[in-house]
C-alpha positions in Angstrom: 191.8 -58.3 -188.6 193.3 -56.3 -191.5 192.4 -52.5 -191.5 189.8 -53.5 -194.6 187.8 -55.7 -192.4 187.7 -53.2 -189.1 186.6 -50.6 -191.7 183.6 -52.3 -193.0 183.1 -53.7 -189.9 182.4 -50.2 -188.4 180.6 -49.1 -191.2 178.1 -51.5 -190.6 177.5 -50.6 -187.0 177.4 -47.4 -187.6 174.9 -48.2 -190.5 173.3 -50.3 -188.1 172.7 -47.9 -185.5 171.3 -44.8 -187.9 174.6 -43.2 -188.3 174.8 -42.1 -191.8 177.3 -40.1 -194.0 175.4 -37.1 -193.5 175.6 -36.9 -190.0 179.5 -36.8 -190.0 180.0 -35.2 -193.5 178.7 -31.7 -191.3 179.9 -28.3 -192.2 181.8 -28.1 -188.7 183.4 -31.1 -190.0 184.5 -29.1 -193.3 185.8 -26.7 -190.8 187.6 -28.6 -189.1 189.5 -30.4 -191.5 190.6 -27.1 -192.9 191.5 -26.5 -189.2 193.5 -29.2 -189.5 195.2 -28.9 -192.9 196.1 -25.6 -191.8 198.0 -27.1 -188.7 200.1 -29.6 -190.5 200.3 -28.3 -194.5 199.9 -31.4 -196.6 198.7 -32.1 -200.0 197.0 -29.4 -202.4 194.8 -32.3 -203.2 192.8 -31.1 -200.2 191.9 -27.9 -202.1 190.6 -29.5 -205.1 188.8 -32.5 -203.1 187.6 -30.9 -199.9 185.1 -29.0 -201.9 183.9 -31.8 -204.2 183.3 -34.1 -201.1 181.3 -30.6 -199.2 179.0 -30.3 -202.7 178.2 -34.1 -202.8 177.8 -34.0 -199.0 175.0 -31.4 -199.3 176.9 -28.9 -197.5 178.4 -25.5 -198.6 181.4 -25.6 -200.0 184.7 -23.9 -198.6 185.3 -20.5 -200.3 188.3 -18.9 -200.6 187.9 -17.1 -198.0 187.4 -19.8 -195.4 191.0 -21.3 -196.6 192.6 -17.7 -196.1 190.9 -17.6 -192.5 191.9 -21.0 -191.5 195.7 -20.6 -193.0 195.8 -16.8 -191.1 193.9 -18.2 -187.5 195.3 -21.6 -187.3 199.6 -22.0 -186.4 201.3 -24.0 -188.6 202.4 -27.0 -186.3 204.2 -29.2 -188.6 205.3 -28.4 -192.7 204.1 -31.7 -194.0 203.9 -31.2 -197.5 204.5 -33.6 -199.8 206.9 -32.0 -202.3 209.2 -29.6 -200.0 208.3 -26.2 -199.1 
């Protein structure tokens, strides 16, 4: 099956089974993915979207200050941004 298909197909199950958005969109989750951008750079699109995503989710939204933490706390791993260094 195409990657399409598999995705709706697990969003149904998950539907199915009382997994909704909120209970993934969490504000560990937030954390973590600025755990994670932290590791392995990437796209300044995460800076502008990560805290869209957070306000829609009902959740706090990252402050500066959690991006400085992350960036000090967490070794970069892997320089993966998109447009050099």
């Amino acid at each position: 099956l195409d990657m399409a298909t598999r995705s709706a197909a697990a969003l149904l199950h998950r539907a199915n089974r009382g997994i909704h958005t909120r209970h993934v969109l969490t504000e560990a989750a937030f954390r973590n993915a600025l755990a994670v951008f932290s590791a392995f750079g990437g796209s300044t699109n995460l800076l502008l979207h990560t805290p869209a995503v957070a306000f829609h989710a009902g959740v706090n939204r990252p402050t500066v200050g959690d991006w400085t933490h992350f960036a000090r706390a967490v070794p970069r791993l892997v320089d993966a941004l998109p447009n050099g260094p």
